[in-house]
Backbone as CSV, one residue per row, in Angstrom:
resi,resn,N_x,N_y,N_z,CA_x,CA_y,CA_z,C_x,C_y,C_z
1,UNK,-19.733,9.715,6.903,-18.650,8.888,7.351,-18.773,7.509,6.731
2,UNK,-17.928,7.497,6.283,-17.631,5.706,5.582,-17.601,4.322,6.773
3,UNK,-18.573,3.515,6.243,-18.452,2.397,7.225,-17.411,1.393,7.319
4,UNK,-17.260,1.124,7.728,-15.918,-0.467,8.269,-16.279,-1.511,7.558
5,UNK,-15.704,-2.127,6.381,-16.271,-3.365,5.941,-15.986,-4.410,6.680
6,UNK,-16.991,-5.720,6.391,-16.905,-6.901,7.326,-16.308,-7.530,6.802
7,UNK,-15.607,-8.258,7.982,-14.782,-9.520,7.338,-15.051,-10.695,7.794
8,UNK,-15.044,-11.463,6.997,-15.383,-13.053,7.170,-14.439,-14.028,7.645
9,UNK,-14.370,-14.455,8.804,-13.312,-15.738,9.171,-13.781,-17.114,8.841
10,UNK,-12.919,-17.921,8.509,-13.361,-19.005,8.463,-13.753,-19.692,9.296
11,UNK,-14.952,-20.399,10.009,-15.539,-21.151,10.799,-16.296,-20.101,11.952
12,UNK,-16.019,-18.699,11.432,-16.509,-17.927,12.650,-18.026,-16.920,12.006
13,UNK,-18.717,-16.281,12.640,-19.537,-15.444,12.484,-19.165,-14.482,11.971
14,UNK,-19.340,-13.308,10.910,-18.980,-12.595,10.371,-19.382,-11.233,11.747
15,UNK,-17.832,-10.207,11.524,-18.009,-9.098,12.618,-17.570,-8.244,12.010
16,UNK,-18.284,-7.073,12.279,-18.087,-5.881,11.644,-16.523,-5.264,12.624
17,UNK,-15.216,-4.426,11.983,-14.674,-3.970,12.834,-14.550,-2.352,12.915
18,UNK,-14.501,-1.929,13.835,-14.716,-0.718,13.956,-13.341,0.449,13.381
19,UNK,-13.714,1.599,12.623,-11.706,2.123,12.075,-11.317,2.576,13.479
20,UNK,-10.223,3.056,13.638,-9.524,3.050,14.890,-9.455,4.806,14.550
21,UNK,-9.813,5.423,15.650,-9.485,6.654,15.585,-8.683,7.557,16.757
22,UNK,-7.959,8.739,15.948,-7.394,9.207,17.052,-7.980,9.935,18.232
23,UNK,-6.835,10.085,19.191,-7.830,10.698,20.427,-8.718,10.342,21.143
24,UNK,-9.593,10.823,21.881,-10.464,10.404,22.997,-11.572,9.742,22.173
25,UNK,-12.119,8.879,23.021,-13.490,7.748,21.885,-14.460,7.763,22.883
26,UNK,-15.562,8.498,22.366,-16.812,8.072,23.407,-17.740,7.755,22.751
27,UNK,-18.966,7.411,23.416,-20.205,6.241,23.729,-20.739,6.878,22.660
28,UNK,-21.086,8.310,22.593,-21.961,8.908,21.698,-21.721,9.534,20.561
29,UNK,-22.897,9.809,19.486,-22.805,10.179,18.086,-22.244,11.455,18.079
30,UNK,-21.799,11.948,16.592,-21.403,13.618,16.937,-23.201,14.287,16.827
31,UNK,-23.078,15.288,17.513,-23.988,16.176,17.112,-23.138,17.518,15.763
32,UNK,-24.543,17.705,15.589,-24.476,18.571,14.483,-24.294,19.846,14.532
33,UNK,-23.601,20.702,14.438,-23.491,21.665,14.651,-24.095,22.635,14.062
34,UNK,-24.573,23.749,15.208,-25.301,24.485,14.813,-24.768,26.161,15.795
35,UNK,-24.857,27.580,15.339,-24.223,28.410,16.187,-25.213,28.185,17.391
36,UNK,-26.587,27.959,17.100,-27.102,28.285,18.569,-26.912,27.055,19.621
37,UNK,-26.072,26.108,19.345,-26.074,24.911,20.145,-24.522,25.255,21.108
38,UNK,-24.657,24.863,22.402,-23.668,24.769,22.890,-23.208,23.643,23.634
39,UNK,-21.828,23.763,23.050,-20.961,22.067,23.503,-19.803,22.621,24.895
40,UNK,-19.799,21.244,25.218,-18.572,21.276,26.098,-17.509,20.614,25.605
41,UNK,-16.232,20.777,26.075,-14.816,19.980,25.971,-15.254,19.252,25.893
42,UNK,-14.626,18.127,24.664,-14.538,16.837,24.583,-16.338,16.547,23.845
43,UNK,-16.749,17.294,23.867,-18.138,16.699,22.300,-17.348,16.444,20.662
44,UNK,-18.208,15.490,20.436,-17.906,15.322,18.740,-18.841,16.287,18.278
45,UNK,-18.394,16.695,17.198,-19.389,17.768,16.646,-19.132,17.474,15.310
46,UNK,-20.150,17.534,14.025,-20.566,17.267,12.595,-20.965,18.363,12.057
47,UNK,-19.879,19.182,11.312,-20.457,20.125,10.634,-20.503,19.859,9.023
48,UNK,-21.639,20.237,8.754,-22.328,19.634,7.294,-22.054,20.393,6.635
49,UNK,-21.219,21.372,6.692,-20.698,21.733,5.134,-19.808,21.266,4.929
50,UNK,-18.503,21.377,5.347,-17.136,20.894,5.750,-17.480,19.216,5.234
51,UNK,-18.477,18.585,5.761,-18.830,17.279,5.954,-17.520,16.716,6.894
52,UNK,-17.185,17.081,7.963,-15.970,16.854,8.876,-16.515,16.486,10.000
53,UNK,-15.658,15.834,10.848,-16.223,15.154,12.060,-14.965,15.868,13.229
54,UNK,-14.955,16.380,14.464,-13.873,16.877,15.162,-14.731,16.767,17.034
55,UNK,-13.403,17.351,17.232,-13.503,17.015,19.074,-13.387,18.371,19.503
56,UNK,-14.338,19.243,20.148,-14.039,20.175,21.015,-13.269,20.071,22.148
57,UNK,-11.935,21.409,21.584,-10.669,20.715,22.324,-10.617,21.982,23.519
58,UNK,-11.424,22.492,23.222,-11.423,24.412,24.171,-12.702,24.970,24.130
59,UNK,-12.794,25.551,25.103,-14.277,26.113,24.891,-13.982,27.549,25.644
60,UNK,-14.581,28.944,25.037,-14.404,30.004,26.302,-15.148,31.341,25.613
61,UNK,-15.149,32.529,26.046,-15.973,33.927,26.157,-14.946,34.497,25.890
62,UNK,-14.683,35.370,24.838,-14.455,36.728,24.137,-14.983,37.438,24.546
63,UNK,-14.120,38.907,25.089,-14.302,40.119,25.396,-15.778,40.498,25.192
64,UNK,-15.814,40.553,24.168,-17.065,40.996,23.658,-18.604,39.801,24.296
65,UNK,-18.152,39.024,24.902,-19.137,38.138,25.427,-19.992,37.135,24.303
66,UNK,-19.352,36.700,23.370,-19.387,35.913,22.397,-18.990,34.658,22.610
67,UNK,-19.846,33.511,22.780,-19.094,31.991,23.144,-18.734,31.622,22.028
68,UNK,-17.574,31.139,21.944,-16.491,30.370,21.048,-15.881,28.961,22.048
69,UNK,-15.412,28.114,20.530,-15.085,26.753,20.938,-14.187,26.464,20.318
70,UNK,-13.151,26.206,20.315,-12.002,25.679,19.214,-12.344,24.205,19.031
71,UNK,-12.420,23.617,17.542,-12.667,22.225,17.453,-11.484,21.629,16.580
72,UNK,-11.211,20.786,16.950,-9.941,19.527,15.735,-10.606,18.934,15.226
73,UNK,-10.797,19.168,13.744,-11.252,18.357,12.705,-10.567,17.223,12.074
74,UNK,-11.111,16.296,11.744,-10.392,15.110,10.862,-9.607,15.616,9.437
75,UNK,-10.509,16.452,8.943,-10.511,16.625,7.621,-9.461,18.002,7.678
76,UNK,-10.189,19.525,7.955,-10.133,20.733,7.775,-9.536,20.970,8.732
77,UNK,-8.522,20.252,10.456,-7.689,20.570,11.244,-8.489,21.454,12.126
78,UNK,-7.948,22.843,13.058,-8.185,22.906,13.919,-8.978,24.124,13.580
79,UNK,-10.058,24.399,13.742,-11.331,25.692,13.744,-11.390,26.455,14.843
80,UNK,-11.920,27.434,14.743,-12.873,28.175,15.463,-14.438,28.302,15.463
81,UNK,-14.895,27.999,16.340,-16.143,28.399,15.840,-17.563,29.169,17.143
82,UNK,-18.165,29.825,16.712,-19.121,30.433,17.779,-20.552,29.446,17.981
83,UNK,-20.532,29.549,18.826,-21.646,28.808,19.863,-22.450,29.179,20.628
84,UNK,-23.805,28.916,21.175,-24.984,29.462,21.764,-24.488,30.201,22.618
């Protein structure tokens, strides 16, 4: 993820500003995704191939008893993916 460059005011302390993103914003980093990890609604999740950053927007069990999560990506839009 690309950082926010700083900007300099005149007579003031230089402040970094943060990019503005869509959707829900929380406290914490994404985790990385991995199949054996399991998230709830509303985790950021980082998957390193993709190199994409997204929000688990659904989470639930297939017939077959397989956990799946639907995630919205920045980059690659809306996934599927299986989970611990």
């Amino acid at each position: 993820m690309a950082r926010a460059k700083t900007i300099k005011k005149a007579g003031a302390a230089s402040e970094e500003v943060a990019p503005k993103k869509k959707g829900k914003t929380t406290s914490g980093e994404a985790r990385e995704y991995s199949v054996t990890e399991t998230f709830a609604k509303g985790d950021i999740v980082y998957h390193k191939i993709w190199d994409d950053t997204g929000e688990v927007i659904e989470t639930g069990t297939t017939d077959d008893g397989i956990n799946k999560m639907k995630v919205a990506f920045e980059k690659v839009g809306v996934k599927n993916l299986r989970m611990g």
